[in-house]
N, C-alpha and C positions, 0 to 999 in steps of 0.2 A: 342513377342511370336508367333504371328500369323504370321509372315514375315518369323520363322524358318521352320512353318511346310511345308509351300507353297517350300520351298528350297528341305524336305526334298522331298513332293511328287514329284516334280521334277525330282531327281534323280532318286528316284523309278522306276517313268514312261519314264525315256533315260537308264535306264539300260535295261528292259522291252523291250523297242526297240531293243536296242542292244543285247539281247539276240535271239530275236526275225531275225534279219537280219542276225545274226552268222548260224541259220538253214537253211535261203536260199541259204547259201555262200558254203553249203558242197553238196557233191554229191559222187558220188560211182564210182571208178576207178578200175577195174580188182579187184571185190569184196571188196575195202577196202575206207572206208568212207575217204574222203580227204577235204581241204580247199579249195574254188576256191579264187581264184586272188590274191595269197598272195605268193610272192617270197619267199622261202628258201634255205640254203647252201645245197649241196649236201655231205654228211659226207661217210666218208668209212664204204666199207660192201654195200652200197646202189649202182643198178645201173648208170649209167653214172658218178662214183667218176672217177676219174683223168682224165676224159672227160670233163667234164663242171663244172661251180661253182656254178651254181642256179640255181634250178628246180621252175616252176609253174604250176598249174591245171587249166586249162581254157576249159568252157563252147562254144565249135563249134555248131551250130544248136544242139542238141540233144546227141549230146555226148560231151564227158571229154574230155580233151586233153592233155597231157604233154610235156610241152614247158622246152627246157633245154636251156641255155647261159651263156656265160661269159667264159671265158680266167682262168682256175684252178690257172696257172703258173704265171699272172699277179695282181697285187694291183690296188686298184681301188684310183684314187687320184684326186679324183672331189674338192679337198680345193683349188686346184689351179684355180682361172679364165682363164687362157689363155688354160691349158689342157681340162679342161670342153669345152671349146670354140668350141676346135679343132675337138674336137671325138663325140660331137654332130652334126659340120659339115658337119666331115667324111660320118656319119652314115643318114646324112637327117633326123634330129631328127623331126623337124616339121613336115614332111610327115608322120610319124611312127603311123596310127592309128588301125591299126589290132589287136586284143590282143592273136592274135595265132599265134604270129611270135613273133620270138628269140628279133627282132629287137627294138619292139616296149619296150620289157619288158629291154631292157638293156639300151633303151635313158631311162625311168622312171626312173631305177637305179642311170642315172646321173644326 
């Protein structure tokens, strides 16, 4: 009985968190509350659609930033070992540590 409750505050107190670090993660982009560091598809109707396939909001010193990448026209086909290999190669994924560059957010993706 006592080993369920300890489980349950547990969760309590990781959700708690997690609610908690969702507030630090958002911030204000040309008036509109956005997520930082969380890639999403770019859907039509929305700027940069048939331009790019994933938009992200990243924190530069003190402002937002809107990082777009990816190929609209292309499938992403990281099941394969030797393709992953290649286009991480291509790309110097290793080097890739800036989170304000197209580059960094599209080795993550693979």
């Amino acid at each position: 009985m006592a080993r369920c409750m300890v489980k349950k505050w547990r969760r309590r107190k990781r959700k708690k968190w997690k609610l908690e670090e969702r507030k630090n993660e958002m911030a204000k982009y040309q008036g509109k509350s956005v997520r930082l560091n969380k890639p999403s598809r770019i859907i039509k109707g929305q700027a940069g659609y048939g331009r790019k396939k994933f938009k992200v909001f990243v924190k530069s010193g003190s402002k937002v930033k809107k990082v777009m990448f990816g190929d609209p026209n292309m499938r992403i086909k990281k099941s394969s070992p030797a393709r992953r290999k290649s286009f991480r190669a291509r790309h110097r994924c290793s080097t890739a540590k800036d989170k304000t560059t197209a580059r960094y957010w599209s080795c993550k993706k693979w």
